[in-house]
TORFI-514548 format. One record per residue (C-alpha): residue in one letter; x, y, z; chain. Coordinates in steps of 0.1 Angstrom, whole numbers, padded with zeros to 4 digits. Example, Ala and Ser with C-alpha at 12.3 -4.5 7.8 and 13.67 -1.06 7.14 Angstrom:
BEGIN
  type   east  north     up  mol
     A   0123  -0045   0078    A
     S   0137  -0011   0071    A
END
This chain:
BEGIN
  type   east  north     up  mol
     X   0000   0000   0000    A
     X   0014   0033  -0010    A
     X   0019   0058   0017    A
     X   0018   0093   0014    A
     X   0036   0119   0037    A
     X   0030   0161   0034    A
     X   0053   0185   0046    A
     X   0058   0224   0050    A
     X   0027   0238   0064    A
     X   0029   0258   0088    A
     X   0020   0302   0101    A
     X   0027   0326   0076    A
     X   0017   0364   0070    A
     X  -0007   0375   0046    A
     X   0012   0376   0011    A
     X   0038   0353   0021    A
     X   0047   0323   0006    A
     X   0049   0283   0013    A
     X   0060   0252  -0003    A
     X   0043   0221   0005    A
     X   0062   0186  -0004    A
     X   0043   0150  -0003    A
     X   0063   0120  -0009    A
     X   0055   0087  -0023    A
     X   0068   0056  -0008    A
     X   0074   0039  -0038    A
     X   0071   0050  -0076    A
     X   0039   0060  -0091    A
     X   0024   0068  -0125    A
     X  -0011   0081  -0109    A
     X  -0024   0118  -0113    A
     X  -0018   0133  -0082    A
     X  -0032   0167  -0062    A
     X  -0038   0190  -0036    A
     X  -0068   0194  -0012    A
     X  -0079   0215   0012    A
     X  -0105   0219   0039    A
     X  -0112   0248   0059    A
     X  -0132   0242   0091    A
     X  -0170   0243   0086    A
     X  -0165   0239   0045    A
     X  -0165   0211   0026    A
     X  -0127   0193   0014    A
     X  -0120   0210  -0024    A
     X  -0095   0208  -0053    A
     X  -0062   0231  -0049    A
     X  -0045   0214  -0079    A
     X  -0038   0184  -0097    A
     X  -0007   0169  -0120    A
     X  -0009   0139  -0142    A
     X   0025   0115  -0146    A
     X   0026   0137  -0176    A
     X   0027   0170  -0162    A
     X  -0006   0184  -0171    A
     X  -0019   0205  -0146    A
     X  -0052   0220  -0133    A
     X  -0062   0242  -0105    A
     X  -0087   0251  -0083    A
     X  -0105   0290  -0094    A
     X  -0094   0302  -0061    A
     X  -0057   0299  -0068    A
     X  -0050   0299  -0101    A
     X  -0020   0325  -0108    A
     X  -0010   0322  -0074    A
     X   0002   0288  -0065    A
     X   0020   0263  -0086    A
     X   0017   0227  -0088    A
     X   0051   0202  -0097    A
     X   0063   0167  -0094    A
     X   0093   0153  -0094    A
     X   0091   0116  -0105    A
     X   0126   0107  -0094    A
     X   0119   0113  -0059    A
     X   0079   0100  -0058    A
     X   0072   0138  -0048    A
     X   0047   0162  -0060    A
     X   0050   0198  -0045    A
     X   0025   0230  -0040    A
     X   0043   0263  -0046    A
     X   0017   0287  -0027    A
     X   0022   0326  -0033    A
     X   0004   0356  -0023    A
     X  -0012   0336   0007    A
     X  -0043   0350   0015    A
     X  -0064   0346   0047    A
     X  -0088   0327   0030    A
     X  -0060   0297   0024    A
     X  -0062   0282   0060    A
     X  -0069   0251   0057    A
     X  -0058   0213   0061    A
     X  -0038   0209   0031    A
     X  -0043   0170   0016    A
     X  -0021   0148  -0007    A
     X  -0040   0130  -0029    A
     X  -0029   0099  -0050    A
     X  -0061   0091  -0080    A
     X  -0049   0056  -0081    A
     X  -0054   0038  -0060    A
     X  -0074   0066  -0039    A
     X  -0048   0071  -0012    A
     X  -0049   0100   0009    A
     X  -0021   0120   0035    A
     X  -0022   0129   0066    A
     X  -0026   0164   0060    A
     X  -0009   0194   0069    A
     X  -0020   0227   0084    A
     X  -0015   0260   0064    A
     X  -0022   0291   0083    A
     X  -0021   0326   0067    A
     X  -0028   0354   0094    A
     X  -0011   0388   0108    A
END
């Protein structure tokens, strides 16, 4: 069973910036993403990466956060810029197949 473990959360100011990692434990040729859940709101979609690279993102942060992966090292990444309030949240690693989730990792953007 693949397991998935996110780093880099953590406090940061309004307009700062954070770089989420979550690593594989063992190859994998999946799509894999970025959730988040804010408390009271429902988990949604930060951003996505196929094995290919092909990307898509969330409305909400489009032009602000960047999604990579590095296949070498089973690790997909979330450049976040700009932060805004409205980013706290439980960040999520997501792997498509087969539908393995992280532990999740707390992002939290305030003065």
């Amino acid at each position: 069973q693949v397991q998935l473990v996110e780093s880099g959360g953590g406090l940061v100011q309004p307009g700062g910036s954070l770089r989420l990692s979550c690593a594989a434990s063992r190859s994998t040729f999946s799509t894999m993403g970025w959730y988040r859940q804010a408390p009271g709101k429902q988990r949604e979609l930060v951003a996505t990466i196929t094995s290919g690279g092909s990307t898509n993102y969330g409305d909400s942060v489009k032009g602000r956060f960047t999604i990579s992966r590095d296949s070498a090292k089973n690790t997909v990444y979330l450049q976040m810029n700009s932060l805004e309030p409205d980013d706290t949240a439980v960040y999520y690693c997501h792997l498509r197949v087969p539908d393995i989730w992280g532990q999740g990792t707390q992002v939290t953007v305030s003065s």
